[in-house]
Backbone as CSV, one residue per row, in Angstrom:
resi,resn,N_x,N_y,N_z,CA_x,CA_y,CA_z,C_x,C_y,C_z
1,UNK,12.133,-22.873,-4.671,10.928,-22.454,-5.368,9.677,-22.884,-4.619
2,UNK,9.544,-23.813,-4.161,8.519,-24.841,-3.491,8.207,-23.812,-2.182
3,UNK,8.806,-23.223,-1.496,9.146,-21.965,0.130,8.734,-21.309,-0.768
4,UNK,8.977,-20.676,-1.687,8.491,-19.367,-2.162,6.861,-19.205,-2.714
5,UNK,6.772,-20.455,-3.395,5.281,-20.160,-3.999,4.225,-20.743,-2.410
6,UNK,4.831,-21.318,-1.780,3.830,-21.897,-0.657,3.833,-20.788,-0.126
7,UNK,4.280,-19.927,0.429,4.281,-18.810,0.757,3.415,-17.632,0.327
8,UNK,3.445,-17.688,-1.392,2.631,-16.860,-1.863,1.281,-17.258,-1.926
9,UNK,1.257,-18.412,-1.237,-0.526,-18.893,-1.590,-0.671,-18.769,0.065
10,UNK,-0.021,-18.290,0.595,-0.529,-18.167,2.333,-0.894,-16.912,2.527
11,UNK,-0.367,-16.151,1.598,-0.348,-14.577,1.937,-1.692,-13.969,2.342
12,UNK,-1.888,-13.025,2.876,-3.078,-12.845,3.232,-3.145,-11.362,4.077
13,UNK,-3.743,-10.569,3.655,-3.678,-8.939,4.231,-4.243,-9.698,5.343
14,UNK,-3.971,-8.181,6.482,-4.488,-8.225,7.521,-4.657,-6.968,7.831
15,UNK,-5.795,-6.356,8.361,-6.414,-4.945,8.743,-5.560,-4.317,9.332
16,UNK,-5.303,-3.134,8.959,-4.310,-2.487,9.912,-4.472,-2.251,10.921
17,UNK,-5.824,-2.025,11.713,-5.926,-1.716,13.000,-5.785,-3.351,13.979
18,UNK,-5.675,-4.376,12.941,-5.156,-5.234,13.630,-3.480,-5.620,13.574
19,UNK,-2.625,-4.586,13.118,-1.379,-4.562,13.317,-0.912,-3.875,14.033
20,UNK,0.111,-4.919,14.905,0.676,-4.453,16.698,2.144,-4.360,16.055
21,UNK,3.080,-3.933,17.204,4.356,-4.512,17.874,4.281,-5.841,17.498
22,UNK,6.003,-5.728,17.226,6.906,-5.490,16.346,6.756,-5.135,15.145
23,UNK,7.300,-4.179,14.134,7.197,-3.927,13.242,7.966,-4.256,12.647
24,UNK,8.738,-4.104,11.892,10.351,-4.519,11.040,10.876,-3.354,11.694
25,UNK,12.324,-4.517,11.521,13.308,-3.255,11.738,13.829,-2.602,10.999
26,UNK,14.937,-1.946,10.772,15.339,-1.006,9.950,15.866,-1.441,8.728
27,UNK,16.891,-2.936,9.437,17.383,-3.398,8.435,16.041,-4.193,7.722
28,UNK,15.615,-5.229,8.482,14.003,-5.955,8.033,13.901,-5.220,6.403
29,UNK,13.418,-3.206,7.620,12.616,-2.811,6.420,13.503,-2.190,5.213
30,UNK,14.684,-2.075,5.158,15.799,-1.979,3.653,14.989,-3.050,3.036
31,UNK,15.205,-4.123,3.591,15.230,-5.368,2.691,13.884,-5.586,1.881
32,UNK,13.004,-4.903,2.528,11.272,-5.331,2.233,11.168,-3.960,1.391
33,UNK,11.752,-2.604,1.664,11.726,-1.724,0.527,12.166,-2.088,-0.662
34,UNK,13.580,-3.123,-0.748,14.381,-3.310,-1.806,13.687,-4.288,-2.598
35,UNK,13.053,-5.235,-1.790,12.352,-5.912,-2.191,11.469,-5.661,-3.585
36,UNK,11.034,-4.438,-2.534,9.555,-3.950,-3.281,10.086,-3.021,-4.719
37,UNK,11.086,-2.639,-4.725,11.380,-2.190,-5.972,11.466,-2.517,-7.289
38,UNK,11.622,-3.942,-7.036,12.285,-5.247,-7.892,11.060,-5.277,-8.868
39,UNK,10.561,-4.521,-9.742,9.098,-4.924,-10.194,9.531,-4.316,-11.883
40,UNK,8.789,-5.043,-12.230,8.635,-4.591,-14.180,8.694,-3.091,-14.121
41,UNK,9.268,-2.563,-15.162,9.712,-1.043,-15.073,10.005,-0.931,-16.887
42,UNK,9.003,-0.614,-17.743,9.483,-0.581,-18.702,10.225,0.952,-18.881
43,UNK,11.356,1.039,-19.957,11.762,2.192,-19.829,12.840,2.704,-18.960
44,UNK,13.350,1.451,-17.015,13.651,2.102,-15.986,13.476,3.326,-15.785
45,UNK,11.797,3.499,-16.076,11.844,5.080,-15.539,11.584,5.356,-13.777
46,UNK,11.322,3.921,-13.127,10.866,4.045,-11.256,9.670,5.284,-11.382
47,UNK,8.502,4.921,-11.982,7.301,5.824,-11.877,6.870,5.508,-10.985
48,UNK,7.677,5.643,-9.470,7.044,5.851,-8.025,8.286,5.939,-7.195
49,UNK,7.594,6.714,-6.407,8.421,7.082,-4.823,7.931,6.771,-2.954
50,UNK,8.249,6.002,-2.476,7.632,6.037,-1.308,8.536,6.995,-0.362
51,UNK,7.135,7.018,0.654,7.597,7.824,1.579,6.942,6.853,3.109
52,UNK,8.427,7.067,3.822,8.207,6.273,5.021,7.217,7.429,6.203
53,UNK,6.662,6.552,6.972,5.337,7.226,7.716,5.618,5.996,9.173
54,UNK,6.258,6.909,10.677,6.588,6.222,11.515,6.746,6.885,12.422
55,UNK,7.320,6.593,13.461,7.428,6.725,14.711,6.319,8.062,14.990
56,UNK,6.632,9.397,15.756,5.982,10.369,16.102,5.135,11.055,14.811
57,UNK,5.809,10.705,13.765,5.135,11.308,12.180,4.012,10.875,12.246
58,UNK,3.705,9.848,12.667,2.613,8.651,12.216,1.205,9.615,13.086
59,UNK,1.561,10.136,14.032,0.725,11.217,15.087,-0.018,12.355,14.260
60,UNK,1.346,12.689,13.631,1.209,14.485,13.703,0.445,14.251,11.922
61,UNK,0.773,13.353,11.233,-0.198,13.019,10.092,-1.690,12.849,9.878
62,UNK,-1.790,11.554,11.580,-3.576,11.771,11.529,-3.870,13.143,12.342
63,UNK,-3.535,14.205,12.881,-3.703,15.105,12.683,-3.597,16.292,11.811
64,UNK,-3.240,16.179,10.835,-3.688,16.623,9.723,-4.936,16.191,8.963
65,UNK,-5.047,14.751,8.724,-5.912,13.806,8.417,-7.532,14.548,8.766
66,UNK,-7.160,14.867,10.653,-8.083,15.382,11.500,-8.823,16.838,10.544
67,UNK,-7.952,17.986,10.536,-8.344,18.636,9.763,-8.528,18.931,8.199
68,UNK,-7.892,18.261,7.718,-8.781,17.862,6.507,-10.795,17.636,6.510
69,UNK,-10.640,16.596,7.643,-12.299,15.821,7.489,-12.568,16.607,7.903
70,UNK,-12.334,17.849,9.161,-13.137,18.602,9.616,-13.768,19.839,8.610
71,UNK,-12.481,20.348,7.582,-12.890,21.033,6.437,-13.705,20.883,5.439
72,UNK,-13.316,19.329,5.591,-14.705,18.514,4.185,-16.259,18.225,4.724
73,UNK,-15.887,17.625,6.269,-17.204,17.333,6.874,-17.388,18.278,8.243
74,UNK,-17.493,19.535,8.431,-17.770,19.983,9.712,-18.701,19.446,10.511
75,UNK,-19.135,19.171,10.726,-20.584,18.905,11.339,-19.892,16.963,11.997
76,UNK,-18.554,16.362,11.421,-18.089,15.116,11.452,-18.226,15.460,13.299
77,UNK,-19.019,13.875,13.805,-18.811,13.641,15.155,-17.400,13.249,15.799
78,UNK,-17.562,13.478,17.039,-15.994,13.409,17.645,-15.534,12.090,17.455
79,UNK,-16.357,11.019,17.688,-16.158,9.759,17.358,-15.416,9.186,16.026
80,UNK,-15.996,9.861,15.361,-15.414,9.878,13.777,-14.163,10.529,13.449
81,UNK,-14.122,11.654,14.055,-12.573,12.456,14.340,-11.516,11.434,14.677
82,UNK,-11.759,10.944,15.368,-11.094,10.026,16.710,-10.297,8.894,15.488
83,UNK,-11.319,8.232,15.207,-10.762,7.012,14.295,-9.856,7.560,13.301
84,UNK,-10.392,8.688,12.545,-9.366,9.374,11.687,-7.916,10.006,12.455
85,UNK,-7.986,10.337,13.506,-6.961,10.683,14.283,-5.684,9.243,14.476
86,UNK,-6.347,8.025,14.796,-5.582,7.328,14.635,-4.921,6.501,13.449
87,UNK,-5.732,6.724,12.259,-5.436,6.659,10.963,-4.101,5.565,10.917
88,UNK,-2.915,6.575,11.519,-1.226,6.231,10.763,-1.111,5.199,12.142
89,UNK,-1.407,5.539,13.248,-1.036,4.492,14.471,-1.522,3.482,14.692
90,UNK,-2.346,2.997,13.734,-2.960,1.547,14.084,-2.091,0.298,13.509
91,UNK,-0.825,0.843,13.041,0.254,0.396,12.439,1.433,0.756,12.918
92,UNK,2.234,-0.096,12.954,3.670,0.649,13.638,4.338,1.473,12.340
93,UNK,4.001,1.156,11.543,4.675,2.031,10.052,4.071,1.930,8.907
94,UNK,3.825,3.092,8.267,3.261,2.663,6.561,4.044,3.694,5.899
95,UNK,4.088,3.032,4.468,4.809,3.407,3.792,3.498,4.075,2.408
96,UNK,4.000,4.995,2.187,2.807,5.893,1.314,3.757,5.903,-0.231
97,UNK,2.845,4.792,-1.153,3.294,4.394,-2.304,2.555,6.038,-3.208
98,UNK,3.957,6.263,-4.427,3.399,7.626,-4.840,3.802,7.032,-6.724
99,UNK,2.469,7.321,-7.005,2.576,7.229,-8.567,2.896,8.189,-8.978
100,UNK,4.146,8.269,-10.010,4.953,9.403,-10.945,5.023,9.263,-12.095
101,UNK,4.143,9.687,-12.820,4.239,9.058,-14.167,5.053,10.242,-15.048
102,UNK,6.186,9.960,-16.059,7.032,10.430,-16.491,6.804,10.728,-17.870
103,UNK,6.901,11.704,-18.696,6.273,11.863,-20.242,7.246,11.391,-20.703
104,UNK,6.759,11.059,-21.861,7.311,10.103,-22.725,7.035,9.460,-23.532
105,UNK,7.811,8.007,-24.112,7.078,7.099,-24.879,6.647,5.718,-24.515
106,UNK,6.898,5.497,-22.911,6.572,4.712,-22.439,4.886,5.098,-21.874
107,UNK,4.045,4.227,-22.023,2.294,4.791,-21.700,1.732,5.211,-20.502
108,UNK,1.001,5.540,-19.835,0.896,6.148,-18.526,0.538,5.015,-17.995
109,UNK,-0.402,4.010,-18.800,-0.976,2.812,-17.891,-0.047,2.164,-17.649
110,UNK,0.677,1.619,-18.630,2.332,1.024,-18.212,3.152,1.214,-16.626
111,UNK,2.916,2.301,-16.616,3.953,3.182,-15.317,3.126,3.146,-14.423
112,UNK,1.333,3.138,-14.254,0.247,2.614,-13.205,0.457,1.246,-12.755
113,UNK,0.786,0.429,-13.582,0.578,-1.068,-13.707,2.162,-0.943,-12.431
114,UNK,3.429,-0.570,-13.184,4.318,-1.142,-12.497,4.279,-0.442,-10.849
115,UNK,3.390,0.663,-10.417,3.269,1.372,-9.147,2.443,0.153,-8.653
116,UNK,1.180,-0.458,-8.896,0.769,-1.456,-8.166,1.816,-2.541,-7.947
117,UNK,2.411,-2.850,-9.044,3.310,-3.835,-8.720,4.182,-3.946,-7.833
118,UNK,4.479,-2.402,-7.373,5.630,-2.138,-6.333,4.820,-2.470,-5.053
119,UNK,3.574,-1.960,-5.130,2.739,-2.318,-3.841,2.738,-3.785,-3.439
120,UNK,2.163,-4.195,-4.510,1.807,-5.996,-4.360,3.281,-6.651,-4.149
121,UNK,4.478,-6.234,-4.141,5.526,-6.779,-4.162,5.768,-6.068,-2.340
122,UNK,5.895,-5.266,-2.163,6.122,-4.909,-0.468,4.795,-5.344,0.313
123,UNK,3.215,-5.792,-0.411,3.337,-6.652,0.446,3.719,-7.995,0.474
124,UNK,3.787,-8.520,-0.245,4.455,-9.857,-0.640,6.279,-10.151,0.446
125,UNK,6.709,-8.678,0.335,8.107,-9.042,0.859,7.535,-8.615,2.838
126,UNK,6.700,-8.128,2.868,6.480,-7.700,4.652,5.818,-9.050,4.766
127,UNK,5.447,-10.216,3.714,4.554,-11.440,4.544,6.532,-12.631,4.548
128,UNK,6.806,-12.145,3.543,8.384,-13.190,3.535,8.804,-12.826,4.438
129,UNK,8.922,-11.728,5.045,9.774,-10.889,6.646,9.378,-11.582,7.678
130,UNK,8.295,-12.333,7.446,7.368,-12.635,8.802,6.370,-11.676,9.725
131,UNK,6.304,-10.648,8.723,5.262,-9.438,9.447,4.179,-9.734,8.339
132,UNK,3.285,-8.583,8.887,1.775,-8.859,7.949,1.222,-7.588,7.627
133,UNK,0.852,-7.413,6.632,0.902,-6.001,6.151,-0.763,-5.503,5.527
134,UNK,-1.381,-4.100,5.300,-2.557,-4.190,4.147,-2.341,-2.994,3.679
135,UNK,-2.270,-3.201,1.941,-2.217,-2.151,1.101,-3.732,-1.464,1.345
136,UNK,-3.619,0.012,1.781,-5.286,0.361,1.796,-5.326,1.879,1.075
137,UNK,-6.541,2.245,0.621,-6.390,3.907,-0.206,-7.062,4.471,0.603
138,UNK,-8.492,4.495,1.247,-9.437,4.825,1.781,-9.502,6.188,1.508
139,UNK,-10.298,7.158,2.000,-11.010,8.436,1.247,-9.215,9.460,1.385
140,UNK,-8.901,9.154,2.357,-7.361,10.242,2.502,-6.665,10.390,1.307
141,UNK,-6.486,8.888,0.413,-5.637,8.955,-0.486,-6.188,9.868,-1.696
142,UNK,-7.302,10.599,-1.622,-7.662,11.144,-3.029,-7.940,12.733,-2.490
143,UNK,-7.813,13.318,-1.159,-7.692,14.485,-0.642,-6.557,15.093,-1.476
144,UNK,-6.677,16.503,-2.187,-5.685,16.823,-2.578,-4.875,17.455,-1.290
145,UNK,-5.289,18.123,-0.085,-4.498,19.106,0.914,-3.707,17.397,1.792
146,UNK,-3.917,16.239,1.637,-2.897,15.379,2.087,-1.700,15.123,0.542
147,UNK,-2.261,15.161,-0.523,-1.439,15.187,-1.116,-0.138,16.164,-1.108
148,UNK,-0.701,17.467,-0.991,0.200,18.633,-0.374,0.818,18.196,1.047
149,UNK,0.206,17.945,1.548,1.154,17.667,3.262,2.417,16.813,2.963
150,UNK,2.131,15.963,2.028,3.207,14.891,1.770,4.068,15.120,0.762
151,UNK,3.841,16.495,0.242,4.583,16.914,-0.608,5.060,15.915,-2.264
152,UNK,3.587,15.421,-1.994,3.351,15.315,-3.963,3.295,16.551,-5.038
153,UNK,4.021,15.987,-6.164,3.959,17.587,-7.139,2.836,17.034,-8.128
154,UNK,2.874,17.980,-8.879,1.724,17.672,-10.308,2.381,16.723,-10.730
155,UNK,0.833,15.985,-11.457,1.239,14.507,-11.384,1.235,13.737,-11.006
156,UNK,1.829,13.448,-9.549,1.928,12.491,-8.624,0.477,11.865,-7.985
157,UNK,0.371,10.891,-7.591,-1.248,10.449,-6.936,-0.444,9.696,-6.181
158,UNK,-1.614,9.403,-5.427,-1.123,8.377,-4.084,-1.974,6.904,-4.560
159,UNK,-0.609,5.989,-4.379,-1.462,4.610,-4.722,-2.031,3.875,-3.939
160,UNK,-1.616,4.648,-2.767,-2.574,3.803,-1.404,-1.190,3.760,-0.439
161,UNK,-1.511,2.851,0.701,-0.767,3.277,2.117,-0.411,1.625,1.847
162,UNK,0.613,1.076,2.055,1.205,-0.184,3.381,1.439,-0.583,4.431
163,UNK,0.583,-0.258,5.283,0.463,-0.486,6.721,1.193,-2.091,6.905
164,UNK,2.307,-1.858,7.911,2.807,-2.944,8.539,3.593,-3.044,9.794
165,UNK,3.273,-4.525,10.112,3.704,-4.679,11.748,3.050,-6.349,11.696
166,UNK,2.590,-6.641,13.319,2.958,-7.810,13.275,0.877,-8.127,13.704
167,UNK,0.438,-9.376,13.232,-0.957,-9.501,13.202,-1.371,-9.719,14.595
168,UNK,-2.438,-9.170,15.016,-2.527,-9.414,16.320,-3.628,-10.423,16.770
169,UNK,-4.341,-11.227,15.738,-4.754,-12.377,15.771,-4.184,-12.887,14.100
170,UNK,-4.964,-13.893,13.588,-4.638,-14.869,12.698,-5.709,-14.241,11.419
171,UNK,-5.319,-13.692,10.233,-6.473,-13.497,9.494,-7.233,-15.061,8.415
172,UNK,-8.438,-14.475,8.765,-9.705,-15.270,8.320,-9.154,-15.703,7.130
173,UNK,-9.085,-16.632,6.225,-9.287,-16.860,4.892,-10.374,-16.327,4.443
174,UNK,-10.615,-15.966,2.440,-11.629,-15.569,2.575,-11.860,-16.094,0.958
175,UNK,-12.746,-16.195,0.501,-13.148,-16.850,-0.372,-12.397,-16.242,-1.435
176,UNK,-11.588,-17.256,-2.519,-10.933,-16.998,-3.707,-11.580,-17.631,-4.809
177,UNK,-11.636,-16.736,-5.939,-11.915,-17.035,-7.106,-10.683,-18.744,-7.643
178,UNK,-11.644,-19.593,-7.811,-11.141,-20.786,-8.802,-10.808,-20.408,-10.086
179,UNK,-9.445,-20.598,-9.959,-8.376,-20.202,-11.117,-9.398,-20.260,-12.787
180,UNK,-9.954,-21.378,-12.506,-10.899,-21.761,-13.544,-12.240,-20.894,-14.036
181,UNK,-12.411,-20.189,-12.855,-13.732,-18.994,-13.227,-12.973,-17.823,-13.856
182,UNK,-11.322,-17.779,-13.855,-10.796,-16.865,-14.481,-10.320,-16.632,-15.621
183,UNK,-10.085,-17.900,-16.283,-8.636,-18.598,-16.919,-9.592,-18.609,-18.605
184,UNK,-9.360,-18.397,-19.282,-9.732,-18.937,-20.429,-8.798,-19.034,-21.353
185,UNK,-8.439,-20.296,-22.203,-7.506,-20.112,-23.192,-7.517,-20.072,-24.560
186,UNK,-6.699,-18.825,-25.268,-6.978,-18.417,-26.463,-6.094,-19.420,-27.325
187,UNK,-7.709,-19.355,-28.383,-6.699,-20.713,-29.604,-7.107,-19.104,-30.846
188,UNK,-6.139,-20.046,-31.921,-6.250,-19.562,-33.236,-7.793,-19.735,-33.905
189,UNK,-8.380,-18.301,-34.259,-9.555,-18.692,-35.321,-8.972,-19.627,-36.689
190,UNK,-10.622,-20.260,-36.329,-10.490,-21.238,-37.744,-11.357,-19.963,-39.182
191,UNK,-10.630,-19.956,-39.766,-11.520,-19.144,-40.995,-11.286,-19.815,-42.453
């Protein structure tokens, strides 16, 4: 227990364009997917699906990416193209978390809550792997024509990307809220 929670107080995103070589491996990444599944699920309904984003894919995606911005922003400088072009490669792999929310009698926020959870848990299992990972949404994730590329149906949203691989410097600490600016504890009214 003592390895595990020290661990979780080390954790710490790191920018994807600062993630190099090595990435996980195959098996690594079973284990850090399986990982990531392991999350509150009322109902077992799995209101999410990822989709792996790698090797040559990772290319032919920020080119799509490419034309998208060019459709939304024509007039976008080449410079700006460029960065969006490398989008998926500034990472050796991301994994594109997909919210599915299922009708029913379980609540929609319910089935939101446990899709972050799947996130915050793969990255949690890519920092136990010994790789370093950052959950990010940035403007792509709310494009509906990438939603189509990736073949989301009605319904589905994208909960953001997991970029991971290995840090290519040390990330900064950065200022955390004291448990105590958060915490308040509820007593019984006196009446």
């Amino acid at each position: 227990m003592d390895d595990a929670l020290t661990l979780l107080l080390k954790r710490r995103s790191v920018l994807a364009r600062n993630l190099g070589e090595p990435g996980p491996t195959p098996a690594e990444l079973d284990s850090i997917l399986e990982a990531g599944l392991r999350v509150p699920d009322h109902g077992k309904l799995g209101p999410w699906r990822l989709i792996l984003i790698q090797g040559e894919a990772r290319a032919a995606l920020g080119e799509i990416l490419v034309q998208i911005q060019r459709h939304d922003e024509p007039e976008a400088p080449a410079a700006k193209l460029d960065l969006t072009r490398q989008t998926f490669t500034r990472a050796p792999l991301a994994v594109a978390v997909v919210s599915s929310i299922k009708p029913g009698k379980i609540p929609d926020w319910e089935q939101i809550l446990s899709c972050g959870a799947l996130c915050m848990n793969l990255l949690n299992a890519v920092h136990a792997a010994g790789y370093s990972g950052q959950w990010l949404t940035e403007w792509y994730s709310y494009a509906p024509a990438l939603a189509d590329a990736l073949g989301l149906v009605e319904g589905e949203r994208l909960a953001g990307f997991i970029y991971m691989g290995s840090a290519s410097e040390p990330p900064a600490e950065r200022v955390r809220p004291a448990v105590a600016e958060r915490l308040s504890i509820w007593t019984p009214s006196e009446t």
